[in-house]
C-alpha positions as YAML, in Angstrom:
chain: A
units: angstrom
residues:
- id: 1
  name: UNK
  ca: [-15.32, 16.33, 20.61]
- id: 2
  name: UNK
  ca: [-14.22, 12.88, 21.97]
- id: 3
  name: UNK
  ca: [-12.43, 9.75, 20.79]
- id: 4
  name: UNK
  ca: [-14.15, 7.01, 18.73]
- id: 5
  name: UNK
  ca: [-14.03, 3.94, 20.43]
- id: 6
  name: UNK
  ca: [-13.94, 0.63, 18.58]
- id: 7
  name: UNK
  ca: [-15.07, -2.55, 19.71]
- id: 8
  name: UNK
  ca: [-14.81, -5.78, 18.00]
- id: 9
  name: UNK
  ca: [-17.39, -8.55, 19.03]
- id: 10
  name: UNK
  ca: [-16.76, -11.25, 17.02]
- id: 11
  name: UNK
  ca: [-14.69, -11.84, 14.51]
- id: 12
  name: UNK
  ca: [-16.63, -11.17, 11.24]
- id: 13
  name: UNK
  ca: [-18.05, -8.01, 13.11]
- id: 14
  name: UNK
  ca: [-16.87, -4.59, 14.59]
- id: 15
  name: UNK
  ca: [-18.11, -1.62, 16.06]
- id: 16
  name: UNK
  ca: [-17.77, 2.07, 16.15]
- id: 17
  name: UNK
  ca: [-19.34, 4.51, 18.78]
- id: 18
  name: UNK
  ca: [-18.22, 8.37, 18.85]
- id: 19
  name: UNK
  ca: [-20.36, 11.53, 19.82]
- id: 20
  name: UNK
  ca: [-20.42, 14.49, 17.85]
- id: 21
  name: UNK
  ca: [-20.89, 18.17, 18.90]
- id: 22
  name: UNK
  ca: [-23.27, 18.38, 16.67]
- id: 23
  name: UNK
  ca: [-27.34, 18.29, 16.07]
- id: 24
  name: UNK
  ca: [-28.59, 14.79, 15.43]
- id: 25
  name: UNK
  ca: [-29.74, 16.11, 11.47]
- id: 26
  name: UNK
  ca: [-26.44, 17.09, 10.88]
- id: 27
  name: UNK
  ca: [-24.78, 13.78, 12.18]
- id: 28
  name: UNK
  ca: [-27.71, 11.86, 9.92]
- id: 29
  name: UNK
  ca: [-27.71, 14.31, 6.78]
- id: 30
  name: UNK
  ca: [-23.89, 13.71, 6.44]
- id: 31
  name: UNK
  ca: [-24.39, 10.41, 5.85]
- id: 32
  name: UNK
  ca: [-26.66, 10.58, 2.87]
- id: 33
  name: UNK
  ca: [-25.33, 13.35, 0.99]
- id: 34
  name: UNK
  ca: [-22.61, 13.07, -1.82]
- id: 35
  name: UNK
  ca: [-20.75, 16.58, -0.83]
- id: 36
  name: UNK
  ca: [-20.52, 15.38, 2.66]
- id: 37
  name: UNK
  ca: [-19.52, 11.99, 1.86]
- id: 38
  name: UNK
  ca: [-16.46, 13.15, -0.33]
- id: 39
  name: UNK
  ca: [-15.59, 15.06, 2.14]
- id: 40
  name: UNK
  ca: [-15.06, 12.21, 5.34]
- id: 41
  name: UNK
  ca: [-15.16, 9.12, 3.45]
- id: 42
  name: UNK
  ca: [-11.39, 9.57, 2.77]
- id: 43
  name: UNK
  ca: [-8.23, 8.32, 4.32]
- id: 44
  name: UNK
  ca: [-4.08, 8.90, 4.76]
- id: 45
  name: UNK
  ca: [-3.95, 7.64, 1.12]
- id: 46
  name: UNK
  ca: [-7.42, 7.53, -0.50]
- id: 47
  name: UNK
  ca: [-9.32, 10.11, -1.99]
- id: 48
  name: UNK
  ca: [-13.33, 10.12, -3.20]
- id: 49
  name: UNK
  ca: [-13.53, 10.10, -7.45]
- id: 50
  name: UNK
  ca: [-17.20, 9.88, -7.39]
- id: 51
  name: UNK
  ca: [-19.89, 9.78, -5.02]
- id: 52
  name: UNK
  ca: [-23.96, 8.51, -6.19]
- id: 53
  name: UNK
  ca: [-26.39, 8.03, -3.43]
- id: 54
  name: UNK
  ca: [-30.76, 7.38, -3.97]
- id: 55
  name: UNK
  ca: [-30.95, 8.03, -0.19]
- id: 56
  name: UNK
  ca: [-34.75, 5.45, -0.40]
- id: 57
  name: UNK
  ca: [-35.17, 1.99, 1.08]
- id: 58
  name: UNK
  ca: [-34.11, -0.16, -1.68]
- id: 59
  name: UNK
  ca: [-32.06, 3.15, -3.60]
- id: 60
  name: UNK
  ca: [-28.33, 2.16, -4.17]
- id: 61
  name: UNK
  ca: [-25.24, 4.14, -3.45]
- id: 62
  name: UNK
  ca: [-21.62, 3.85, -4.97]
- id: 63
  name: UNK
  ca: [-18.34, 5.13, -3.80]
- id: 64
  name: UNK
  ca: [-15.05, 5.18, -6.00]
- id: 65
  name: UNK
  ca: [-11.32, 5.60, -4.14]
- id: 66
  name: UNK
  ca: [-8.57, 6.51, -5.59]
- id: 67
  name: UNK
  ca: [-5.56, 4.77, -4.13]
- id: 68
  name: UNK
  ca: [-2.30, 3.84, -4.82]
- id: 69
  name: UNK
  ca: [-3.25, 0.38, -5.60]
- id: 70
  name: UNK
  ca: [-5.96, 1.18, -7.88]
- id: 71
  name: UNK
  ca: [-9.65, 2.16, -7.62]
- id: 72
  name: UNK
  ca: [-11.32, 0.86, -5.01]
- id: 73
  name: UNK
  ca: [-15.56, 0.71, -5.46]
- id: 74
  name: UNK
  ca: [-17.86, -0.40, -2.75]
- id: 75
  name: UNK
  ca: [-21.67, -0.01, -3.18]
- id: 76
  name: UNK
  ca: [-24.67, -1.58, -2.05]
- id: 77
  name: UNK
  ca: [-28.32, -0.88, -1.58]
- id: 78
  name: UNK
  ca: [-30.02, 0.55, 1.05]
- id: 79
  name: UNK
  ca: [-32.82, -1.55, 3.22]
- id: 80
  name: UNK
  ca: [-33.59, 0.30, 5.90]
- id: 81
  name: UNK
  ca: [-33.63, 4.34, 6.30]
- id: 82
  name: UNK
  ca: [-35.40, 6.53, 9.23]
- id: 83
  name: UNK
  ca: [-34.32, 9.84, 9.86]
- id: 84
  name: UNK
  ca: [-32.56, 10.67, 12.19]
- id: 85
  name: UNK
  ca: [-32.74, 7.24, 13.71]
- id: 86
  name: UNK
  ca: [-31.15, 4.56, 11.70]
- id: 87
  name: UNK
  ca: [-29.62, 3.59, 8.09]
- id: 88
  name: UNK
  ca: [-28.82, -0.01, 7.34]
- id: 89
  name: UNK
  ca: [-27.11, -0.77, 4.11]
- id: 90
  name: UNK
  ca: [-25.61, -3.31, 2.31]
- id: 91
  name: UNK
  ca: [-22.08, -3.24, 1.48]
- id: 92
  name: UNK
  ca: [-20.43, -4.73, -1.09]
- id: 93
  name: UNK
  ca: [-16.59, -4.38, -2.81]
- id: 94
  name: UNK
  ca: [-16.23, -4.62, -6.14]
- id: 95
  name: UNK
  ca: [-14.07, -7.11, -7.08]
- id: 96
  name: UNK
  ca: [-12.06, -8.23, -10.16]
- id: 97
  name: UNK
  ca: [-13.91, -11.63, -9.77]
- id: 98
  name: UNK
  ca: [-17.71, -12.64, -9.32]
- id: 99
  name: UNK
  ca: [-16.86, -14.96, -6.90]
- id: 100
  name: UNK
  ca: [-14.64, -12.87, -5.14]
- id: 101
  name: UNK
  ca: [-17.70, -10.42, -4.44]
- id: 102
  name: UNK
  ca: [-18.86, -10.65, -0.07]
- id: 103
  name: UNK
  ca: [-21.69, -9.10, 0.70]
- id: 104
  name: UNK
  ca: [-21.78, -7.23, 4.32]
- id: 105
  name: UNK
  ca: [-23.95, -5.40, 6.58]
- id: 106
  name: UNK
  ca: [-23.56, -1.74, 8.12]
- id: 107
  name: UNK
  ca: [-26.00, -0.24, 10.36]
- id: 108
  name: UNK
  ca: [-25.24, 3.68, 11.22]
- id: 109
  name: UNK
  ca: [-27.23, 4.27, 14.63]
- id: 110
  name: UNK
  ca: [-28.12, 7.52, 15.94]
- id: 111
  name: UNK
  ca: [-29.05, 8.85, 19.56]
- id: 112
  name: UNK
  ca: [-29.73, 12.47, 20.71]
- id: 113
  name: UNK
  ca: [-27.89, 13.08, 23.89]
- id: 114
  name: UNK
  ca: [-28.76, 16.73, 23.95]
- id: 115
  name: UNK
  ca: [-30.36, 19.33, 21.60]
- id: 116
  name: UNK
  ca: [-26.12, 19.59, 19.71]
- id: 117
  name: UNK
  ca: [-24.81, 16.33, 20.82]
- id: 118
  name: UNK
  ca: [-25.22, 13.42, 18.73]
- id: 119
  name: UNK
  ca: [-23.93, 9.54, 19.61]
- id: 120
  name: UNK
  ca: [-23.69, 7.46, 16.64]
- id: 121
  name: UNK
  ca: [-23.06, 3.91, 16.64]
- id: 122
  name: UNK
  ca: [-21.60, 2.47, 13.41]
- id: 123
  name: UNK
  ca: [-22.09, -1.49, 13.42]
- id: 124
  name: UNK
  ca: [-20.08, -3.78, 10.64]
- id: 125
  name: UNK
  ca: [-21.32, -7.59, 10.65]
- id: 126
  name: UNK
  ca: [-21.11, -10.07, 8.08]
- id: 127
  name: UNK
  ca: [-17.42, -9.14, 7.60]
- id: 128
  name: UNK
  ca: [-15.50, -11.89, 5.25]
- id: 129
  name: UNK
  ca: [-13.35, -12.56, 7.99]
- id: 130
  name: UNK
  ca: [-11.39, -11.25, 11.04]
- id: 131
  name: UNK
  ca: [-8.56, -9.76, 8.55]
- id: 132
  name: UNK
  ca: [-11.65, -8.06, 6.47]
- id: 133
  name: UNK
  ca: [-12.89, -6.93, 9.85]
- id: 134
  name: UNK
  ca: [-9.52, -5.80, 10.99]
- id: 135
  name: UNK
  ca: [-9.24, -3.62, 7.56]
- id: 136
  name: UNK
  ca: [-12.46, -1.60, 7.97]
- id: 137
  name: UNK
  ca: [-12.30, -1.74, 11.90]
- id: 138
  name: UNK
  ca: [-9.08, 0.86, 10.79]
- id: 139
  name: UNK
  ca: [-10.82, 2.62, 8.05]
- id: 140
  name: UNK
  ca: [-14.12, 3.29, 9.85]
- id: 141
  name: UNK
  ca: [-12.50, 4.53, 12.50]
- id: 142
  name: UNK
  ca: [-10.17, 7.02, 10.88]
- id: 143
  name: UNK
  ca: [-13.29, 7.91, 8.46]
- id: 144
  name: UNK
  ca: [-15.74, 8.74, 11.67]
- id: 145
  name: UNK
  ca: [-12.58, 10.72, 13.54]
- id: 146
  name: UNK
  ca: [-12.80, 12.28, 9.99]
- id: 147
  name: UNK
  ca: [-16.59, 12.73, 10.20]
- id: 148
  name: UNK
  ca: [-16.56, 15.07, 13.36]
- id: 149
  name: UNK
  ca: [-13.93, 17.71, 11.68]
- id: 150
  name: UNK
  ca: [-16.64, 17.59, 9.16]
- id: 151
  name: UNK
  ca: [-19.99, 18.35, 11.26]
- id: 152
  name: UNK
  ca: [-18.91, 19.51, 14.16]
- id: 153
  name: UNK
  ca: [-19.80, 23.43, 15.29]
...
């Protein structure tokens, strides 16, 4: 297992690269799948309510938090899937307001290094701005830390 290491490279974007001890279907397959995401899409003081993925180009997903300021929901749709390879999604936070709602950009990259070692490169653009980037820059990487006690064998 090794560290996740964050990069931020420009202000509205950040991003996350960590390999995994683990096959390249696993690392992909966890990304897609409702059990899995409940089980890594969680932080210090979140937990998943409800997970629904259509894992298809142009299938939407939505995740509800439970925090202690509320639920939190953040869905989107997804534009681009090939296995093992790539998923780019959008992603969007719902917010109390219409005009409050930002639409952003992630793109989940994936490279074999070795028949059970998998580097995945998690890229975050169209951020709101550098305090929105700042947030997730912390949650992604706790959540992808969280990822590897997941898949890992």
């Amino acid at each position: 297992m090794t560290a996740s290491e964050l990069t931020k490279p420009a202000p509205t974007s950040l991003v996350v690269r960590r390999t995994f001890d683990a096959p390249i279907d696993r690392v992909f397959d966890a990304w897609l799948s409702p059990d899995a995401l409940r089980r890594f899409l969680i932080g210090a003081e979140q937990k998943v309510l409800d997970v629904t993925v259509d894992p298809r180009v142009g299938g939407s997903y939505s995740i509800t938090w439970d925090t202690p300021d509320g639920p939190w929901i953040v869905g989107g749709v997804y534009r681009e899937i090939v296995r093992n390879e790539r998923i780019v999604c959008a992603w969007t936070w719902e917010e109390d307001e219409e005009t409050g709602v930002h639409e952003s950009l992630l793109t989940l990259e994936f490279h074999a290094l070795a028949p059970k070692k998998t580097e995945l490169v998690l890229t975050h653009t169209k951020l709101r701005n550098e305090e929105s980037r700042d947030g997730h820059a912390k949650g992604w990487k706790s959540i992808v830390d969280k990822l590897a006690e997941v898949i890992e064998i």
